[in-house]
N, C-alpha and C positions, 0 to 999 in steps of 0.2 A: 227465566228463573222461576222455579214452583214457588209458594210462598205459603211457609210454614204456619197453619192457624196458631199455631202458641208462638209464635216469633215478635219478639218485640223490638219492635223503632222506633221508640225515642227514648235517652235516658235522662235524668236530671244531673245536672254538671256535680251532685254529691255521688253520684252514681259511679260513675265512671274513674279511669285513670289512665295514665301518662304510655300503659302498655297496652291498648284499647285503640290505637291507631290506626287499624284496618275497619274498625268497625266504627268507630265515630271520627276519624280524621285527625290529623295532627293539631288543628286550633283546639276540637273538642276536648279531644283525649288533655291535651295541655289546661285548657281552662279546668276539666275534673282533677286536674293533679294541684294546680295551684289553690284550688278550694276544697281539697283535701291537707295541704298544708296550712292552711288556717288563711291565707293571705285574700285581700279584700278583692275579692269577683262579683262583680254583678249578677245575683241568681236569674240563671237562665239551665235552657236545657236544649240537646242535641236531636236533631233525627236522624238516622242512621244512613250509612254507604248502603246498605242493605236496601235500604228504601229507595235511594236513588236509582239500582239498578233496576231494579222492580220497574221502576217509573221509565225509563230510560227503555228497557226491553219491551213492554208491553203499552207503552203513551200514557199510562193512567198511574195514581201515585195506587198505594197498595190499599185494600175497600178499611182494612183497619186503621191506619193508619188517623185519619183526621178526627175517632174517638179519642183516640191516645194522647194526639196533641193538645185536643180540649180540656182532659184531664190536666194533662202538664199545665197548658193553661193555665186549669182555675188554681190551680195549686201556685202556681209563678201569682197569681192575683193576692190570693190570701197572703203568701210572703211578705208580698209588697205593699198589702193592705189600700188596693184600686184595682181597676178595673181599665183593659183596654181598651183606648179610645173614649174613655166616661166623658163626659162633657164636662164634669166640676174643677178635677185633678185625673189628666190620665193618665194609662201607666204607657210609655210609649216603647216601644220594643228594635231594636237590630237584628234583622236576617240577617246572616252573612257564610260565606262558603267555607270548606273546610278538607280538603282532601288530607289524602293520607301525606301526601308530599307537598312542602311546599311550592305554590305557586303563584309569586306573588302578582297582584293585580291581574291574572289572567280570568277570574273566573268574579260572581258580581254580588254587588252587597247594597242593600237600602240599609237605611237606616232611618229613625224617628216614625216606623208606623206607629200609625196608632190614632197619629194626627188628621183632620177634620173642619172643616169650617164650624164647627161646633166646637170641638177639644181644643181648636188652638187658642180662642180666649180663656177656657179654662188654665192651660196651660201658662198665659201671659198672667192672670190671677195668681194662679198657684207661686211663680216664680218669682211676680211681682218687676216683673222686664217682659216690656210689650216685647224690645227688638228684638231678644231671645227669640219669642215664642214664633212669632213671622219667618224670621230667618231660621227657624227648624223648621218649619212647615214648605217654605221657597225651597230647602234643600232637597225634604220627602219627596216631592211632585217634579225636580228636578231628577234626582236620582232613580225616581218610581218610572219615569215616563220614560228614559232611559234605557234603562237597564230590564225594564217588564214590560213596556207596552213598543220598545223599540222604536221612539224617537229621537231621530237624530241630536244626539248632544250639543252639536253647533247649535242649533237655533236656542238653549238654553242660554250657553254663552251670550251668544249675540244679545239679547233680552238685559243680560247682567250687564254687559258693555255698556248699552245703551241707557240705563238707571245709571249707572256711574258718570258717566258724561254728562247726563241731566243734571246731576249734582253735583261735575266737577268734583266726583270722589275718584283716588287713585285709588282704593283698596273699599273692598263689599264691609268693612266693618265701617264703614263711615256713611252708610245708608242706614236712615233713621226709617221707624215704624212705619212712617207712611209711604216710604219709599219701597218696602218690603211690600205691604199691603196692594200695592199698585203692583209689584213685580210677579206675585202669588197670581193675582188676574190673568197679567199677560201666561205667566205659565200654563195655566188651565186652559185659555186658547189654544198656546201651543199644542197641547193635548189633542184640544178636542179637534182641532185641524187635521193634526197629525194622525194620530189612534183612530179616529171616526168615534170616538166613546168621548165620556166623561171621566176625570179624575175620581177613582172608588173613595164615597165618603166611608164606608162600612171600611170598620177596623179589621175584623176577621176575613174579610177582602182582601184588604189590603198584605196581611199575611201571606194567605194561602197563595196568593199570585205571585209573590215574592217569593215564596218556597219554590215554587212552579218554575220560576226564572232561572232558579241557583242550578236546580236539576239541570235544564234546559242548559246553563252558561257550560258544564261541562264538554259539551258537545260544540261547546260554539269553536271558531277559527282560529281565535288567537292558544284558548286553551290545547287545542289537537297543536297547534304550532309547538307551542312552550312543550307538550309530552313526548314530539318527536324529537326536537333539540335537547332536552332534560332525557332522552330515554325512558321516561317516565308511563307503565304499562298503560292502555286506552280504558281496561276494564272496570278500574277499580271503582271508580263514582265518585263523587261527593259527599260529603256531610253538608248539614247546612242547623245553623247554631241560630238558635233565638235566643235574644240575649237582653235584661231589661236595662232601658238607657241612661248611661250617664252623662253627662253636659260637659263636655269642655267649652260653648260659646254662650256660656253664660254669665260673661264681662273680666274685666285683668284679674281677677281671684280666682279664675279657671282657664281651662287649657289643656291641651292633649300634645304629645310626645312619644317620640320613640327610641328607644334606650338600648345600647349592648354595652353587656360584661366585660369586654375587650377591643381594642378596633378590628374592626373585622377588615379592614383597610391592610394593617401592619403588623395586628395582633396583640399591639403594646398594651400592656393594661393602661386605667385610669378610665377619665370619664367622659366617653364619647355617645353621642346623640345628640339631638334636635329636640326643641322645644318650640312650640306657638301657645300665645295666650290668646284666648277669646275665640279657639278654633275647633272644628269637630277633626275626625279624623281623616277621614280625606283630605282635610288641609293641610297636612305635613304629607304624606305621600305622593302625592300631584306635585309637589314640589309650586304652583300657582301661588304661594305665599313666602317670602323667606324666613325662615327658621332662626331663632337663636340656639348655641350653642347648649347644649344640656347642662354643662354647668353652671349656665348664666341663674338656672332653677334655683340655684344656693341664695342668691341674692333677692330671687323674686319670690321664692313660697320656701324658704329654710326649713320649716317642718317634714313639707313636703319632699322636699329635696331629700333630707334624713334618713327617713321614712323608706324611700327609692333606693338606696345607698344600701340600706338595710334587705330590703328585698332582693336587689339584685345579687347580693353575697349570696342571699339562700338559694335560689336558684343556681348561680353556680356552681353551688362547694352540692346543691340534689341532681342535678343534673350532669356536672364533671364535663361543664363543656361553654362553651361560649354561648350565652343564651340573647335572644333577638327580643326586646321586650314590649309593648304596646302600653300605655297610660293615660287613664285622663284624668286633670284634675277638675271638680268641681265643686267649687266654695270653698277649696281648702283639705276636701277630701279625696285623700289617694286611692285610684280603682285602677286595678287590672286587667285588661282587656284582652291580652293574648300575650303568652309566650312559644317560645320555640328554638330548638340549636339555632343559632344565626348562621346566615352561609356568607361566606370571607371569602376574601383573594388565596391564590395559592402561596403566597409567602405569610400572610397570616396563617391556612392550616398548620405550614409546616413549624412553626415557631409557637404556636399555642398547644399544640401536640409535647412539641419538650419541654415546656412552662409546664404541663399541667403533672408529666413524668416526675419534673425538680420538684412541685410543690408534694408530691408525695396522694396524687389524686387518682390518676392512672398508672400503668405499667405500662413499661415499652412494645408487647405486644398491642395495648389497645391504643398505644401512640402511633404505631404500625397504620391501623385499620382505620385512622384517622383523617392519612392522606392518600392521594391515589397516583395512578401515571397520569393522568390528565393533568393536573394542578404541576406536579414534577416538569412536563413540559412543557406550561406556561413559562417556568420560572426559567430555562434554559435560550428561551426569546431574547435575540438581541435587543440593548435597551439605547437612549440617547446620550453622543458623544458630549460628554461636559466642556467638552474642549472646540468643539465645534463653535465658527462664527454665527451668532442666531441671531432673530429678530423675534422676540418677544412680546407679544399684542396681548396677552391678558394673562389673568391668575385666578384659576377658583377651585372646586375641593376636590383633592384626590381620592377620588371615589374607588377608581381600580385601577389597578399599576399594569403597565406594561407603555409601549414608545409605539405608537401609530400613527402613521403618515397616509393620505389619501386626500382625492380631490373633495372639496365641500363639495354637499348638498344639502336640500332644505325640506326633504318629506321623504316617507321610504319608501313609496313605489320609486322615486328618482334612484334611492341608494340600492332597490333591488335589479331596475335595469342595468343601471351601469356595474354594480356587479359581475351582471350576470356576459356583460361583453368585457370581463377582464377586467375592468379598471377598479383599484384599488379606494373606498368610499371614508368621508369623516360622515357621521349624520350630524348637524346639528341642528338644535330644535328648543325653542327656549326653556321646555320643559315636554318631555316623551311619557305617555301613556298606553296601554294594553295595545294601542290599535297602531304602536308602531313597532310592535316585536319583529316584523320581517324584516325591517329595517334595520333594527338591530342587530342581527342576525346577518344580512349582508353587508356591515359596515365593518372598517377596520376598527374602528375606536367610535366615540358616542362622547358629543359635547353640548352640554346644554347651559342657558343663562339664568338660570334658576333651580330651585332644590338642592339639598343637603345629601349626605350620604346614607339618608333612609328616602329617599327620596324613590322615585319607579325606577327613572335611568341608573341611579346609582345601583340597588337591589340584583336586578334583572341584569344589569353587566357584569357584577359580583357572581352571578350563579351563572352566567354562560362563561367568565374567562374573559371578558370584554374592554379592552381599556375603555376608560370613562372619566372626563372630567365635569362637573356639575357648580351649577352655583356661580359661572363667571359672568358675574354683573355687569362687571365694566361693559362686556360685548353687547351692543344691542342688533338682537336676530328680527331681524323682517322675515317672515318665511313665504310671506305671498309677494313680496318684489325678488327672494331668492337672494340674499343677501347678507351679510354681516359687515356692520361699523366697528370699528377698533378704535382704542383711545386715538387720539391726533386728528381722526376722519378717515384714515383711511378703510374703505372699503373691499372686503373679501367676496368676490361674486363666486355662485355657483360655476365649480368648476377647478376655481382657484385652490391651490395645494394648501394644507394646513397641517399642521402636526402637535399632536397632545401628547403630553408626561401623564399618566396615571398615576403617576409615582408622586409626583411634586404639583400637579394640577396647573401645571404651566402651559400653555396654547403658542406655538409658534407660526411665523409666517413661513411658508414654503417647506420645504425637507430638508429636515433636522436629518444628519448623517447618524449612522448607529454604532454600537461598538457589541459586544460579547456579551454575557450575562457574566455576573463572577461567579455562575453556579456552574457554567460549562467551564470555566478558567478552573473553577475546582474539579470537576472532573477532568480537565484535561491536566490536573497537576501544577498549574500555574498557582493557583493560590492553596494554601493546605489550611484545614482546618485547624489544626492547632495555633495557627499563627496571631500574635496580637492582632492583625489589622483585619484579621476572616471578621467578614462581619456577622452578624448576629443568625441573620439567615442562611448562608454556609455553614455555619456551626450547627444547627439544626438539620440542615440536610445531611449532612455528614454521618450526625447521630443514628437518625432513621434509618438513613440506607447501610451504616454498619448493620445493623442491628437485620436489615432486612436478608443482607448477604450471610448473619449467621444460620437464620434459620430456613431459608428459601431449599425447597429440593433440585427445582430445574436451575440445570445449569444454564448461561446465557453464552450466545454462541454470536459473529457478526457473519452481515453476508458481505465479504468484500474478497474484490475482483483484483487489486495488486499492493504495496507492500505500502504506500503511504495511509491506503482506507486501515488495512489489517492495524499499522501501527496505530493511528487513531482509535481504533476500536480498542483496541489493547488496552489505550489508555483509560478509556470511558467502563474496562472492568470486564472485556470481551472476556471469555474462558476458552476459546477457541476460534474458526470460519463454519459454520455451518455449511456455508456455501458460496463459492468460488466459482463466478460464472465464463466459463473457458472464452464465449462468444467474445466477449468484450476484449480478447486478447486480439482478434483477428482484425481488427479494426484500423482504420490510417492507414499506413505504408505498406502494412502485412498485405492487404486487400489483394493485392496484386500477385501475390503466393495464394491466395483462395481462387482467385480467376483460374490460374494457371493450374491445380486440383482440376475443377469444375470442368476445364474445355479439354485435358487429357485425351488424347486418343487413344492411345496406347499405354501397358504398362510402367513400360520406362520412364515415359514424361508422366506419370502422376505417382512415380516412386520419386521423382529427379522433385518435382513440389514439394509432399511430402517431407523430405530429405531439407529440404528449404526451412521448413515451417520449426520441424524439431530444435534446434538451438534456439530459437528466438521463446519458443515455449518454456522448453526446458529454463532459462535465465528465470523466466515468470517466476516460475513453481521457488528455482533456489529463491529468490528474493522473499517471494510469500513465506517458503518454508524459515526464512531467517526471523523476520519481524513475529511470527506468532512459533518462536522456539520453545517446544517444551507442550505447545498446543495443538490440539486438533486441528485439520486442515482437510475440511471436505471439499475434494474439485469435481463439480458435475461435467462432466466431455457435453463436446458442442451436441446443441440441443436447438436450437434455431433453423427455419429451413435453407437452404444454400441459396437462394435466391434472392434474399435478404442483404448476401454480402457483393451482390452484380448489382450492375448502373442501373437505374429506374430506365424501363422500357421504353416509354416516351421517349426520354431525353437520349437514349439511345439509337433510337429509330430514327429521331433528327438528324443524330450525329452521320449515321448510313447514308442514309439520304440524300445530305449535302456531299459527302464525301463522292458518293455516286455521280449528283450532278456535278460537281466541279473535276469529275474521273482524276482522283486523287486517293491511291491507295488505301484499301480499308478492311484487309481481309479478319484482321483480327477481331476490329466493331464488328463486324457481320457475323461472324464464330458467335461470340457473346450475345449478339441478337437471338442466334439460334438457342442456342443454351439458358437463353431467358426466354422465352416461349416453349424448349423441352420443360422447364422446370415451373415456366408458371401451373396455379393451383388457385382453385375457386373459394379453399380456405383453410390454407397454409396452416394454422394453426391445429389443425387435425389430418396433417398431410406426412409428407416425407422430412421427418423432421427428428430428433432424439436418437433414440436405439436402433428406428428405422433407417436411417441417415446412415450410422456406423454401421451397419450389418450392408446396407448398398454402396456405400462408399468405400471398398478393400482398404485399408491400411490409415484410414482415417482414424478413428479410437487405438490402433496399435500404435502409432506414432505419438500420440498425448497420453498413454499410458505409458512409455516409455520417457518419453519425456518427466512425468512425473517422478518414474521408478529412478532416473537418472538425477535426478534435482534431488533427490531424497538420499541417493547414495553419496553424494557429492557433500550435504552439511552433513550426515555420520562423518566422512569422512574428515569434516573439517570441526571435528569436534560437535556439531552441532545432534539436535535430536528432535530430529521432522517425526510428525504423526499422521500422515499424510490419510484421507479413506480417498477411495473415487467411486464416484457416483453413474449409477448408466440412470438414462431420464428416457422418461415416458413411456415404462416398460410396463403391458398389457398383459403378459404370459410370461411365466417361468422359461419357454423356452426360449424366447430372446435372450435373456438374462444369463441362463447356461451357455449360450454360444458365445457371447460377448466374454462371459468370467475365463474359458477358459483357454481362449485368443489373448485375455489379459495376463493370466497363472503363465502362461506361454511366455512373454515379455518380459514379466517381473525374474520367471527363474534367468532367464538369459543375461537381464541385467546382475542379477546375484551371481551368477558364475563370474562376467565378463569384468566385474570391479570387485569380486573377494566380499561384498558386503552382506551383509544377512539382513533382508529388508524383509518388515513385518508392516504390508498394505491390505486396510480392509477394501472388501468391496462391499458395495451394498444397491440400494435403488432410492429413486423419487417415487413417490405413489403418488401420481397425481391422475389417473383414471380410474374408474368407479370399477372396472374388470381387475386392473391391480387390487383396488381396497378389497373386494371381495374374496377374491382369490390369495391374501397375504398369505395363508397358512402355507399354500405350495410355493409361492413365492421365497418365503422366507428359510427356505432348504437350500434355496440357494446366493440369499443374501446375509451378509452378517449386520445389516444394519438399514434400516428405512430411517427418510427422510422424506416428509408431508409437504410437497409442494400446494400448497392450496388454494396456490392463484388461482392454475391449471384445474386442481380439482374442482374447483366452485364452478369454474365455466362449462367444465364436462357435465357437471350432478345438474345443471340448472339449464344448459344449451342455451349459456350464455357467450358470447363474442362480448368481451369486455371494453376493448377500444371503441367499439360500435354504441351497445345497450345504455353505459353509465351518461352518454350524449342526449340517445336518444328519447328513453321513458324511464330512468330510472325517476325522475321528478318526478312525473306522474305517479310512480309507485307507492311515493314516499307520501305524498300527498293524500292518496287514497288509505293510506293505512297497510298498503299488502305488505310494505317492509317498514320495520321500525326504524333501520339503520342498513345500507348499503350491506351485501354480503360478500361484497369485499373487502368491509373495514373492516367488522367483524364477522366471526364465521359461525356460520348458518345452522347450529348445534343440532336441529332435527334433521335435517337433510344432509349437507356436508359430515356435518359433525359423526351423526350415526354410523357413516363410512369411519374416519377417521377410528372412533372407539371399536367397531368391529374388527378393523385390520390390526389395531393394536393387541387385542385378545388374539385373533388367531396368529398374529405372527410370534407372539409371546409361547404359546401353545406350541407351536411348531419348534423354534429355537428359543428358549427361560432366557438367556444370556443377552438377546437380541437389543441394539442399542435403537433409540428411535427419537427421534426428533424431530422437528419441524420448520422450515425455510422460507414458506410464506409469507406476503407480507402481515399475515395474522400472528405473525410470530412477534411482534413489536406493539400488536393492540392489546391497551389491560383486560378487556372482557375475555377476550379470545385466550389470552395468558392463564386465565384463571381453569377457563376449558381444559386446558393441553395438561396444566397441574390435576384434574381430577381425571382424566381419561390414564396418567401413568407414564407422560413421555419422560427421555430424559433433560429434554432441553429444547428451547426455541431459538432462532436464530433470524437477527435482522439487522435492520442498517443501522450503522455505527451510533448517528446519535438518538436511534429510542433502545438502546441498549440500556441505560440508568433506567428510562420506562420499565422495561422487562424485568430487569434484577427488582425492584422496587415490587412492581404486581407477582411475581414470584413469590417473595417473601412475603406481601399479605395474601397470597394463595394460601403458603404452605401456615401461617397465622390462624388465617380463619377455618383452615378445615383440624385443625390440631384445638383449636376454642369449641367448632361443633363439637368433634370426637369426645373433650373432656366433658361437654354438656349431654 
């Protein structure tokens, strides 16, 4: 990145505001907006993402820069009327990180530079609390030697452990000044063991290193982790905020807390957060300490309490949104340290979205863009039977709803192995920090004996979708014998099955049985939102996705294969089949009608198959055509290579074999033997397969086109009204497509004569090869309608073998950064996508009328949903239950580009 001589990186937090988020980060931007509403911040000031990348791109921070900050500096000095690091009264300062997106506890923060073997008596002067001053300074050199000089955190701990045992203290607030004095020592050891240096007495040192770190933490592991999980772009950088210090551990008249507007839990108003007195801010998010309740604040500081109640209205009714709040008090005075939207569960989005609709704050479109299909399909996760026999072994806070079951563990390299060999994981851990996000990430759920619901585990499981229960005391976690005690004695060893309520924060022995969400009972009709008993969170979904269905353009389509998926779908809001994969019909007992195709010698006997296969089709098609009556109904003809539906080689080669040695008839295995070595392929998947198949195999596609044409004439006739299309798959060239259409035009008129009916079937294609995508304009002369296979096409555009690749190095891929996200969750919008938008234009080009849709399983992902709405399809089509998904990202597709257009 060049770097503009007049560009400036740093601003003063009166500088900036709330829409400045790219350029000084979501804390920054937030601090300049709250000290632009009058509300008490500690003057401090930002350096810019802009700086970070600079530093980040070329190793060094940018040459202007360290004037700039001096300046700020001296100006944060005069403010505050001291000087950092002064020996009499200093003024002592917080670095802390700040991206544009939240991330909580991924990336690193000091706090109390400034501090010195000199300042810290002044400091205990100044304050007039020796233990204050020691225990800021224990923290500094604790979190400085950490977090910037890259000393192992344990051996801190450990240091602390040991001073507490000394004196028989449960908790670091009952170690007196001399006991800090002595622990300040050992830490400096630690240091210098550790680091090979000494602890920096220089203040301005101590700064610029910490600046140095925050940059640096961007990059670090856990952060790359948290932006691949989060989606979150690698480029943006960091802010990093100096900020001048206020005390929450300077005795019961002070205390730090974390406050939201709403439960981000449930979404209920009233008054939810955490409270520590006598603590800096790390002591509530470590969860290391346990928390009172934020209301208990009414009883202990009333003023303060007040005061909070007051702020947090204003933030809400400026913000129009559930706000995530930081605080500390110190001697009675209220400071704000950070605000931000809080991130919730997804049945919290979906309920504070229509709260803020009723309260007259939002409009339903921006209640729309509020929630997304991710959160929609948390909420459709079966949850635990009430009714079920259980064993119940503890209780603590419902941090994040959802019913997961898995076997304990005690650290997350245990929960990413076993993961990673299939087995289903709980983590638990008395309390979870930055460095065990992989763990979290591989666990079904996340249980810890300590922390509140601002706590890391609780945050960090809120913003992945995580069930989480936090805070259960009763449970005492050994993690180095691998273990957990339960009230009575009994013992939960790794391994042993556990299961948590997120919902209720309840902990069970063994697996708890599940039942439905009532959010799938309401899409499937079972419960209606009107109903007295819909509970609060159906009534909310209900609302949204009306409101989504009015205004969404793509239609939403299912892929299902026979009349119980179809109905299903139907229910969950289908508008048609996309696609109906014929393969899945030939399957079971059919099989034996495919063999007898395949080994044909003659005409006769693979017309006499053939002739076999038709009724049992044709029955398909009526059923299909009955359950989705009145809907589209795309059937793609078999598309799989034939070899697929013969005995696996091996096991047939056996069977020869034996049959041979024990000379016991076996002419038929032996046929099939051959027929399986004429038809083996080194990779089937780009072989004799699709359109190729039907154009080699004579009467294969005329038999299931009739068969369709026949199931179609058949509900006319019985009242009904099939809209049948048929689909030819893995057409390359227009002239496949011609030969196949008019073998089909051939069948369809015959069946028209042969039943009196007048059947109106489209045909059309899959484009799922890049020679299709390109060539759609000739293609579509002779298709009336594409359909975007994009399984197919991602593996053609990328020469990828999907069963193979996502086994073998897509980890690595994802690790290294080359993909953000698998591209076949979501679709590849430079590569893939390019195709897709090109074929769309020129098949448009070619026939205006042309219908075009999508069957992939990209068709059910919201990023990729949002794609297909601005490339101009008319609809996506996938499995029955991310249908509510798709309708849902539909409608905040067709929201948010109708919000740009009026902007």
């Amino acid at each position: 990145m060049s770097e503009n001589k007049d560009q400036k990186f740093v601003y003063d937090f009166t500088e900036g505001n709330k829409d400045l988020k790219d350029l000084l980060g979501g804390k920054g931007a937030n601090l300049a907006e709250m000290t632009n509403l009058g509300l008490p911040v500690p003057p401090g000031f930002t350096i810019t993402t802009e700086a970070c990348k600079v530093y980040l791109e070329s190793g060094d921070e940018p040459p202007a820069l360290r004037d700039e900050v001096s300046a700020h500096l001296a100006a944060l000095e005069r403010k505050m009327g001291k000087k950092l690091g002064q020996a009499d009264d200093p003024l002592l300062v917080s670095v802390r990180s700040g991206a544009k997106f939240s991330m909580p506890g991924m990336m690193d923060t000091v706090l109390n530079i400034g501090l010195s073997d000199a300042s810290v008596e002044g400091l205990a002067r100044q304050s007039g609390d020796e233990r204050f001053a020691w225990d800021s300074y224990r923290r500094l050199i604790q979190m400085f030697g950490k977090t910037v000089l890259g000393v192992d955190g344990d051996l801190f701990e450990e240091a602390l452990e040991e001073a507490k045992r000394a004196k028989k203290a449960t908790v670091d607030t009952d170690l007196e000044p001399s006991d800090l004095k002595k622990l300040v020592k050992q830490f400096k050891k630690v240091v210098r063991a550790e680091a090979g240096r000494d602890f920096p007495q220089d203040p301005r040192e101590q700064m610029d290193l910490a600046v140095k770190a925050v940059f640096d933490s961007w990059n670090g592991d856990r952060a790359k982790l948290y932006r691949r999980q989060e989606r979150i772009p690698h480029d943006l950088g960091t802010a990093v905020n100096v900020c001048s210090m206020v005390f929450g551990n300077l005795g019961p008249d002070s205390g730090t807390g974390v406050a939201f507007t709403r439960d981000p839990a449930s979404g209920q108003q009233g008054v939810y957060g955490d409270y520590l007195q006598n603590a800096q801010g790390e002591d509530v998010v470590a969860g290391i300490r346990n928390t009172v309740p934020l209301a208990d604040l009414e009883s202990i500081d009333k003023k303060s309490y007040d005061q909070l109640m007051g702020i947090m209205e204003t933030l809400e009714n400026h913000y129009l949104d559930l706000c995530d709040i930081e605080f500390t008090i110190e001697r009675g005075q209220l400071w704000m340290l950070q605000t931000r939207v809080g991130k919730r569960t997804a049945a919290a989005a979906f309920r504070i979205a229509t709260q803020l609709v009723d309260q007259g704050l939002i409009d339903e479109a921006e209640a729309l863009q509020r929630v997304n299909g991710a959160q929609l399909a948390q909420l459709m996760f079966p949850r635990f039977d009430e009714r079920a026999e259980v064993e119940q072994v503890g209780r603590g806070i419902a941090a994040s709803p959802g019913a997961a079951v898995g076997k304990a563990v005690f650290d997350s390299y245990t929960a990413v192995k076993w993961s990673r060999s299939g087995e289903k994981v709980i983590l638990i851990r008395r309390e979870t920090n930055p460095d065990d996000l992989d763990g979290m990430i591989a666990a079904e759920g996340i249980l810890t004996s300590r922390g509140g619901k601002t706590s890391h585990a609780a945050v960090v499981a809120r913003g992945m979708g995580k069930t989480c229960v936090c805070g259960a005391e009763e449970l005492e976690v050994d993690t180095k014998r691998r273990r957990m005690t339960v009230p009575g004695g009994h013992v939960v060893e790794e391994g042993d099955v556990v299961s948590i309520d997120g919902s209720t924060g309840k902990v069970y022995l063994g697996e708890v049985p599940v039942v439905p969400s009532p959010v799938v009972e309401y899409f499937e009709g079972r419960m209606h939102a009107g109903a007295d008993d819909a509970d609060e969170l159906v009534q909310a979904v209900h609302r949204i996705m009306a409101y989504a269905d009015r205004v969404r353009r793509l239609r939403v389509r299912a892929n299902a294969d026979n009349a119980e998926d179809a109905a299903r779908a139907r229910r969950f809001g289908a508008q048609g089949i996309g696609l109906c994969r014929t393969e899945h019909m030939f399957l079971g007992d059919r099989r034996q009608y495919v063999e007898r195709l395949i080994l044909a010698d003659t005409e006769e006997e693979r017309e006499a198959a053939l002739k076999a296969l038709l009724p049992l089709q044709k029955k398909d098609f009526v059923e299909l055509f009955e359950a989705m009556d009145g809907l589209p109904v795309t059937v793609r003809l078999l598309d799989p290579p034939l070899h697929e539906f013969l005995p696996d080689i091996t096991e047939l080669s056996v069977r020869v074999a034996l049959a041979e040695a024990r000379k016991e008839p076996h002419e038929n295995e032996l046929r099939l033997l051959q027929a399986v070595h004429r038809l083996h392929e080194q990779n089937p998947m780009l072989g004799l397969r699709g359109v190729r198949l039907g154009l080699v195999i004579p009467g294969l596609f005329t038999m299931q086109v009739r068969a369709i044409a026949e199931a179609a004439a058949e509900r006319i006739e019985a009242k009904g009204d099939p809209r049948a299309e048929i689909m030819i798959p893995l057409v390359g060239t227009v002239q496949e497509l011609e030969i196949v259409r008019d073998d089909a035009e051939r069948v369809i008129a015959e069946v028209r004569r042969s039943t009196g009916v007048d059947l109106k079937l489209a045909l059309g294609t899959m484009i799922e090869l890049p020679r299709a995508a390109v060539t759609a304009g000739q293609i579509a002369e002779c298709a009336e309608f594409f359909s975007f296979g994009t399984n197919d096409l991602t593996q053609t555009v990328w020469g990828f073998s999907r069963d193979d690749v996502e086994a073998s190095f897509f980890t690595a891929y994802l690790e290294k950064g080359i993909f953000g996200v698998s591209p076949f969750e979501t679709i590849d919008k430079d590569g893939v996508g390019a195709l897709v938008r090109s074929a769309v234009e020129s098949g448009r080009a070619t026939r205006p009328d042309i219908k075009l849709g999508v069957c992939g399983e990209h068709g059910g992902d919201p990023e990729s949903v949002h794609f297909f709405h601005e490339v101009g399809l008319d609809y996506v089509s996938c499995s029955p239950f991310r249908i509510p998904v798709a309708r849902l990202e539909a409608g905040r597709a067709a929201a948010g580009s109708a919000g740009s257009d009026s902007r």
